[in-house]
N, C-alpha and C positions, 0 to 999 in steps of 0.2 A: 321335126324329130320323128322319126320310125321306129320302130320295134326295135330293131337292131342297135342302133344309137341309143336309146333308151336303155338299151339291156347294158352296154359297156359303158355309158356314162353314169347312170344312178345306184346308188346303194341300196334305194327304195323301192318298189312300184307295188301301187295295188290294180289289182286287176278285178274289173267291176263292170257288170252289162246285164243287159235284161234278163228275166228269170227264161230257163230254157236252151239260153247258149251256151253251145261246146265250150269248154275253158281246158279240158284237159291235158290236148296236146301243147298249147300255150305255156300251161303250167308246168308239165316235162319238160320243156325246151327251157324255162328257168330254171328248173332242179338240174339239169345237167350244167349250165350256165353258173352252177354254184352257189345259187339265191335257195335259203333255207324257206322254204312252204308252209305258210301258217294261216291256217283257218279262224274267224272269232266265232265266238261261241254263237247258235242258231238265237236265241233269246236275247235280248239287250238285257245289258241289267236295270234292275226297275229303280234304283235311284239316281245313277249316274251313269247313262249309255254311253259315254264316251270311254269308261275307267278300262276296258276291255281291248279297248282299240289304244290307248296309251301306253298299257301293260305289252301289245305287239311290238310298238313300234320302237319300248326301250331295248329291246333284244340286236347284240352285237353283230358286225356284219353284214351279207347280200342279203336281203329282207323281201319276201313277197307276200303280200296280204293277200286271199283270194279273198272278195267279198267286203264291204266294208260299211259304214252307217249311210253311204248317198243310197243302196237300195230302200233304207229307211225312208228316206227323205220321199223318195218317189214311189214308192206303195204304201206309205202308210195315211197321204191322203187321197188315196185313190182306195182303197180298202176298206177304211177305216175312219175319217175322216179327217183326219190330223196326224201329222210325226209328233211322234216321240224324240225327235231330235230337231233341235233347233239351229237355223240357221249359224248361228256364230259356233254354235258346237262343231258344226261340219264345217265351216271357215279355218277355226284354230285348228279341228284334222289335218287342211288343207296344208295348213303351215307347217305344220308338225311333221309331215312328210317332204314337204319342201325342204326345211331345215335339214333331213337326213339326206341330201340330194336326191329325191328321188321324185316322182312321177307316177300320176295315174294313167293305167290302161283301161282305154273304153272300148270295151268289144262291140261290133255291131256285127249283123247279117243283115244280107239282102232278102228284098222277100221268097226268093225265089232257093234259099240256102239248104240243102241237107244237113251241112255241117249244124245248125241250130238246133234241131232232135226236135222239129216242131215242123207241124205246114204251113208253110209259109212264113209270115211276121204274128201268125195267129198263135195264141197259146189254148192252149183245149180247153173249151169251156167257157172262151174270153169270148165275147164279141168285137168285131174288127174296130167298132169305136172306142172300145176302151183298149187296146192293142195302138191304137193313134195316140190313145191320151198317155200310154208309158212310154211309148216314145218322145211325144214333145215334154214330156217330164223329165226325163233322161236328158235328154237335149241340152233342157234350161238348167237343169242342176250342172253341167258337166260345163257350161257356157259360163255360168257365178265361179263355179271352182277355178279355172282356168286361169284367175284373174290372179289367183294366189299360190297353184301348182300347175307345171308342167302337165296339159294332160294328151296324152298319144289315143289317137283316134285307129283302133285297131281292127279291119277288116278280118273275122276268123278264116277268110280261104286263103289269106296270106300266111297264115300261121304252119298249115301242112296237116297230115290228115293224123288221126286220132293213133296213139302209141296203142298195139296192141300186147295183149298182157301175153308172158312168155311160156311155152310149151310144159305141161307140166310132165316131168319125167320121172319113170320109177328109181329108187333110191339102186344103187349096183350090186348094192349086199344082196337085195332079192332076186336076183339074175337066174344065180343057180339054186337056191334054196327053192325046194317045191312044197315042202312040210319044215312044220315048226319042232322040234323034239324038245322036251323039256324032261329033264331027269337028271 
């Protein structure tokens, strides 16, 4: 399955990849596509991580997650030392979007990408072994999922380059008006 098949066969997809990568034009290209755009919230909730991402995915219609608990899963024991989300939590996700027909998008870049807004596969700050270790974390979380959802392996320079935001122009009222008279 490709992008494109994904986009016309699923009601679902979330779109999910290491910290750093473009997603934007991806995410246009579903908004136009007529999959409604939903972000969860930056914080899990502290007693039930999942009740956030349930609450997304009972919403009617073309569905696009950006972001969802597998980044949990893979920085938070690399961070941290442990997720906050446990395996079967991220399983039952797995189904939960499967049941809505739908599919995960895995974003990657090569190391070599602009499109990433980073240099390289490096993220600032990171050192290149622990940049190895989110990736084969990625990997493996996206290799378990797999087993339960559709998941599309998404090169960002397939995607096409970043929408840029549109010309901003003056209102026409102010055209001829060169003073304001109030009286």
């Amino acid at each position: 399955m490709n992008v494109q098949q994904a986009i016309v066969g699923c009601r679902t997809l979330v779109v999910e990849g290491r910290d750093g990568i473009a997603r934007n034009a991806l995410l246009a290209e579903l908004a136009r596509q007529g999959f409604l755009i939903r972000r969860p919230p930056e914080d899990l909730h502290h007693v039930d991580p999942t009740q956030p991402y349930r609450e997304l995915l009972a919403a009617p219609g073309l569905l696009a997650v950006d972001g969802s608990m597998i980044r949990e899963l893979v920085y938070g024991p690399l961070r941290r030392g442990r997720s906050r989300v446990t395996w079967i939590q991220a399983l039952d996700f797995a189904e939960a979007v499967a049941e809505r027909d739908g599919a995960i998008l895995h974003l990657v870049a090569p190391a070599s990408a602009p499109e990433c807004g980073l240099p390289g596969r490096v993220a600032p700050g990171v050192a290149e072994a622990a940049a190895v270790e989110e990736i084969t974390a990625y990997e493996r979380a996206f290799r378990t999922l797999a087993q339960h959802v559709p998941v599309v392996t998404v090169d960002i320079r397939e995607v096409g380059h970043p929408i840029r935001a549109p010309v901003l122009r003056r209102s026409q009222r102010w055209l001829k008006a060169r003073k304001l008279t109030v009286g």
